[in-house]
N, C-alpha and C positions, 0 to 999 in steps of 0.2 A: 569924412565918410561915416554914414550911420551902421553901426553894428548890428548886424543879423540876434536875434534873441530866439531861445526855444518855445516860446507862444508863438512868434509869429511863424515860427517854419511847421508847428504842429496843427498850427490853423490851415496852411498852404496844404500840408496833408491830407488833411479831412473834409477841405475843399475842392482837394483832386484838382489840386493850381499847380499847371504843369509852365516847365519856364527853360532858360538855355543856361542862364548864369545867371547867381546872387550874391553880391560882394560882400567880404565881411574885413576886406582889410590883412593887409599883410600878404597878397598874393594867394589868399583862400576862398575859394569861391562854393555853391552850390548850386549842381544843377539837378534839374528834374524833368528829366525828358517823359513822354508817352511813353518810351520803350521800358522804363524803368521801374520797379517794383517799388524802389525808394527811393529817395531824394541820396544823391554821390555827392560827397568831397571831390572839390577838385586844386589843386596848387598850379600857382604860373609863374613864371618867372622868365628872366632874359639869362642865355649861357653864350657868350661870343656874339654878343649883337643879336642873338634871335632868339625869337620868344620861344616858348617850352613849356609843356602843361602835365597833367599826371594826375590821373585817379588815386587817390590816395584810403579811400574806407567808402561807408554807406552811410548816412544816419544812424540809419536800423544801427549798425553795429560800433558807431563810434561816435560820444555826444560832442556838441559843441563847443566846448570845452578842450574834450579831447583830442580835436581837428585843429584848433587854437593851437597848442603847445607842438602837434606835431610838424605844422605849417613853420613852425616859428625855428623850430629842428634844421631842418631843408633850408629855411631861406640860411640858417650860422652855413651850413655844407654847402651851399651854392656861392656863399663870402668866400669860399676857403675856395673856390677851384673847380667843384663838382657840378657834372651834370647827372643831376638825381635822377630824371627819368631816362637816359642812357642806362645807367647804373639801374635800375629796377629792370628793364627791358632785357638786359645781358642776366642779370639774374634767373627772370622768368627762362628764358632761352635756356640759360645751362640748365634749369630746373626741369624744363620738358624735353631735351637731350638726355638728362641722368634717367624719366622717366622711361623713352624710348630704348635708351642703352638696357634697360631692367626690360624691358618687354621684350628684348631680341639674345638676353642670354640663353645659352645653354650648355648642358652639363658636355661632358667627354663621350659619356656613353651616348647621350642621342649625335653629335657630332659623328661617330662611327659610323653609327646605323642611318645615319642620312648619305655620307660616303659610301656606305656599303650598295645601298639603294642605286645614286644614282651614278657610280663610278664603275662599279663592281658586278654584281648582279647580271644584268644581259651584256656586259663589254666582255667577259673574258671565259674559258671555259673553264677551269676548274674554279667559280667564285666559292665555293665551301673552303679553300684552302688558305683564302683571301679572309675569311670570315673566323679560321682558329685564330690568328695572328691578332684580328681586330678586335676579339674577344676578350685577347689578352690583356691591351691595350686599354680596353675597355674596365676590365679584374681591377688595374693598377691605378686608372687614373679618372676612371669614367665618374663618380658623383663630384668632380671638380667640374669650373664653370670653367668653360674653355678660352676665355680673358685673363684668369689668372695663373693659368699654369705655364710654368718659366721654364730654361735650360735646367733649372737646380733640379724640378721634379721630374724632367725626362729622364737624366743622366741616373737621377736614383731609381728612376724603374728601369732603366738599363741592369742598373750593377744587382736589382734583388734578381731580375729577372735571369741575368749570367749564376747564380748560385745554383740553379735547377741543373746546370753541369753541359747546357744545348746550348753554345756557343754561335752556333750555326743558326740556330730557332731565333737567336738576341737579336742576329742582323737581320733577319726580315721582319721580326719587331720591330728596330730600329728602321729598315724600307719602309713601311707601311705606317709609322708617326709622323715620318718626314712628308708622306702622301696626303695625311689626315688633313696635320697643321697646315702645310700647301693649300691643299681644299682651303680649310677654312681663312685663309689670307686671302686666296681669288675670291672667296666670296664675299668680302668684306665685314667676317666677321668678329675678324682681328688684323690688325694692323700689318704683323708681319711673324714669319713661322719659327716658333722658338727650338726646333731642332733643327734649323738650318745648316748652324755650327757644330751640331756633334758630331764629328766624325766614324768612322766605323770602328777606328781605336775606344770610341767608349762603350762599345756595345761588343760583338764577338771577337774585333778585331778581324784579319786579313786569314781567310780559311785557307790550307793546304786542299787538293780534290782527295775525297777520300777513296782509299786501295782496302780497306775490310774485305774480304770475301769469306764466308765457310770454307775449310778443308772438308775433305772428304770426314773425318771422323766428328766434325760440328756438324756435319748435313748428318749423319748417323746415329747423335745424339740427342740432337735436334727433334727426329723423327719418334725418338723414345720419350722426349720429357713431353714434347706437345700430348702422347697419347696418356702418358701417368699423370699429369699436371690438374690436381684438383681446380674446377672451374675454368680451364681454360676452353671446353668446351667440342664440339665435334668439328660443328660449322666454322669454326675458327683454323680445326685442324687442317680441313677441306681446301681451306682458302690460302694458308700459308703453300699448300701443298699446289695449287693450281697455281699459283703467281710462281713458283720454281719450275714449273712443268712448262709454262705458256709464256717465259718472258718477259710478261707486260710489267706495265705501270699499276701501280696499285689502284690509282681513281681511273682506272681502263678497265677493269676487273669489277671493281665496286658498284660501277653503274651499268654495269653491260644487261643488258634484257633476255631473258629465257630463247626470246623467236631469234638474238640473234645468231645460238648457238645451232646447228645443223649435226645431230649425236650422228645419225645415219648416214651423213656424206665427210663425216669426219672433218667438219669444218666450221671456222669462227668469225663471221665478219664484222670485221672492228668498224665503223661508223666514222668518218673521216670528222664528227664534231664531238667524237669522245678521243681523239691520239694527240697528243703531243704536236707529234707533225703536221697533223689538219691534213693527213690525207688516208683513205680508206685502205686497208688491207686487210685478206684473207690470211687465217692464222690455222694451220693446219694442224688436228687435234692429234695426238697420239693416244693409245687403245687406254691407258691408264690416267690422260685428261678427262677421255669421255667417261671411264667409271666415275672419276669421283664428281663432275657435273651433272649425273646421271642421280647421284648421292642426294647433291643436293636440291637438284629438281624435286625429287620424291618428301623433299623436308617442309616445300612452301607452296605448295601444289596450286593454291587458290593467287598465291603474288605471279607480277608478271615480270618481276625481277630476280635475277642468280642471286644475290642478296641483299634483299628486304630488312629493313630497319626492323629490329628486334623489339625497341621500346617507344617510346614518345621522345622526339629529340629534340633541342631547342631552334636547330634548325630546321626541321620540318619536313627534310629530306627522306624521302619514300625506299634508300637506301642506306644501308651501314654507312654510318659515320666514319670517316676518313682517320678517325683518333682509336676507332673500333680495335685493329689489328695493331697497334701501337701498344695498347691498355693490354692487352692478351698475352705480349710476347712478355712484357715488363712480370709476368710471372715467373718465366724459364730460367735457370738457374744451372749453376756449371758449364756455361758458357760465354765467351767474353761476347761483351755486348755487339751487336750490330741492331741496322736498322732494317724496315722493309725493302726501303731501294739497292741495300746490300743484296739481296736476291739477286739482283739482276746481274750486279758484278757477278756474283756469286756464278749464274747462268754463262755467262760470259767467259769466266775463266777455267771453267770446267771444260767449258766446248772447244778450248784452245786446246787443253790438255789431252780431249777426246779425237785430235783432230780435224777437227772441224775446219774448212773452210774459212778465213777472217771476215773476207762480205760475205758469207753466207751467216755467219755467226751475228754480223751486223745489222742481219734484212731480218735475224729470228727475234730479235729486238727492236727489231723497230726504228731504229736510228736512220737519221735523216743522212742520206750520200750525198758528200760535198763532192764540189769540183764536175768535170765531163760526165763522172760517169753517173752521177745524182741526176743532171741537167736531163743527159741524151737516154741513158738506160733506165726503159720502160719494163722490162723483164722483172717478172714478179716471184722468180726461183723459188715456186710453191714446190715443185716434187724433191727438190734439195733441200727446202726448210722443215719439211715435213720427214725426209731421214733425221736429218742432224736432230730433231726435238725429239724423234723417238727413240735415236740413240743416247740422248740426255735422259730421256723418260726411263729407260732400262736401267741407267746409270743410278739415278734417285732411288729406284723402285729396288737394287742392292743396299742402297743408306736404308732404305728403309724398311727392309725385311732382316738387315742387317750379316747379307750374303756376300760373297768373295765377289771380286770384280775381275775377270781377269782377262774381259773382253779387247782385242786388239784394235787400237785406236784406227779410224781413217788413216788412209796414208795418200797425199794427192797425185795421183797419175802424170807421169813424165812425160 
């Protein structure tokens, strides 16, 4: 077989002599199609009884020479067993997989907020609450690519995250990784979710319900540090003072709207897609709710909300920040800690004390009636919730002028 020389393939160039194969011996061949810019290397060879071919370089970029020795390469590797161009093929393959795998990372933090988006957001009604937690999440572990983060770094943002002293806060951290990485396994954007196996032992562990309430002398001291507390603020005062007066839930209060309050018919209707229970009730004001909502009307005259987000929030939320009345109370001091939703025990255990009716005490909170009487009783004991909360209001409005109480509780009719 006569050997190909570099004259003659440089003539073939210049002459625009286009061809399918030119043999040069040893399974090297050269072709020069019309599609091709330059003349390709090509190897063939037999692997298990069948022929098998393989681009191996260009002209342009590898002389003849160099096609020589590499030809001669492949035929020693195809003696020994090999199928070289399987073996190039599986290469190129993993090469544009590692490709695609780099094109489809992403970090922890956009993970979240694509969860947040489309998990979060319009599915549930309090999604701001959904969004501290992811946030966190986000603090500890968000500039990681979410392929590589293991059981090791969940467990260790569990254990920093238990230092802040919210044991309680750890496990819906820990809810809310378990939901993340979930997402991201249904989606196929990792294999399988590396907090599946942490238990709730690595994280707050198994919570008792908490019993905190104020005594009467913490609702009466209470009343005094909020008002002496450099920067704790008015609107702050107003609010802690309305959530003890009305009840509610703190994100019921937070986003409630100026129109839905009624000062002149003494009355407050809750929206059945802002309660807990997703269903609407009338919350009857006592004379010392409607001063201090009367307060704080007169503080944001131009907003259409009881309270309006104070600064620029990351959220974006046109009302206080759910962490707002959190940040405020972590000022007050000489008092053992409780939280906002201790108000409500707080409300709760006074109006036993006050004797108060127990469903009547039940329906001024808002809680959902199990059993028959949840089911059948449609009765909305607006003229009995509206004593009982003004008998609390009187009761407060001693804590916080700091006067005797010596009012005789309800006593229930025989």
């Amino acid at each position: 077989m006569k050997k190909l020389t570099d004259v003659q393939i440089k003539a073939w160039i210049t002459s625009n002599t286009r061809f399918e194969d030119k043999a040069d011996g040893g399974g090297l061949y050269l072709c020069y199609r019309e599609s091709m810019a330059s003349p390709m290397w090509r190897f063939r060879y037999r692997y298990s009884g069948k022929r098998r071919q393989m681009f191996i370089g260009s002209y342009k970029g590898m002389t003849l020479s160099e096609a020589r020795k590499q030809a001669k390469e492949l035929n020693a590797r195809v003696a020994l067993g090999h199928d070289v161009a399987g073996e190039k093929q599986s290469r190129k393959s993993a090469a544009l997989a590692a490709i695609e795998a780099e094109k489809n990372r992403i970090t922890v933090s956009a993970l979240t907020e694509r969860y947040y988006q489309e998990r979060v957001l319009h599915k549930r009604v309090r999604p701001e609450q959904v969004h501290g937690h992811l946030n966190r999440l986000s603090k500890y572990l968000g500039k990681m690519n979410v392929e590589d983060v293991t059981g090791k770094h969940i467990n260790a943002m569990y254990q920093k995250d238990l230092a802040r002293g919210y044991p309680s806060s750890t496990n819906k951290l820990r809810e809310f990784t378990r939901k993340v990485f979930g997402y991201a396994a249904a989606q196929h954007i990792i294999p399988f979710n590396p907090a599946q196996w942490l238990d709730i032992s690595y994280a707050g562990g198994n919570q008792e319900p908490r019993e905190r309430n104020l005594s009467r002398e913490e609702l009466t001291a209470l009343f005094k540090e909020m008002a002496a507390v450099k920067g704790f603020g008015r609107e702050n005062y107003l609010t802690i003072k309305l959530l003890l007066l009305l009840c509610v839930r703190k994100c019921e209060l937070t986003k409630s709207l100026k129109s839905d309050f009624d000062l002149d018919g003494a009355v407050w209707t809750l929206a059945k897609g802002r309660t807990k229970t997703k269903s609407k009730i009338d919350i009857p004001l006592s004379q010392q709710a409607i001063d201090a909502l009367g307060e704080l009307f007169a503080q944001s005259p131009d907003s259409d909300y009881l309270l309006p987000a104070r600064k620029a929030q990351h959220n974006r939320l046109p009302y206080i920040s759910e962490v707002t009345l959190n940040v405020a109370l972590k000022k007050i001091a000489g008092i053992e800690h409780f939280t906002v939703h201790d108000l409500r025990r707080t409300a709760k255990t006074k109006m036993q004390e006050l004797g108060v009716d127990e469903f009547i005490s039940e329906r001024c909170l808002n809680h959902k009636i199990i059993g028959m009487a949840g089911t059948y009783g449609r009765h909305d004991f607006f003229e009995e919730r509206k004593k009982a909360l003004q008998l609390w209001a009187n009761y407060l409005d001693s804590c916080e002028n700091g006067a005797a109480w010596n009012v005789t509780p309800i006593r229930k009719t025989k």
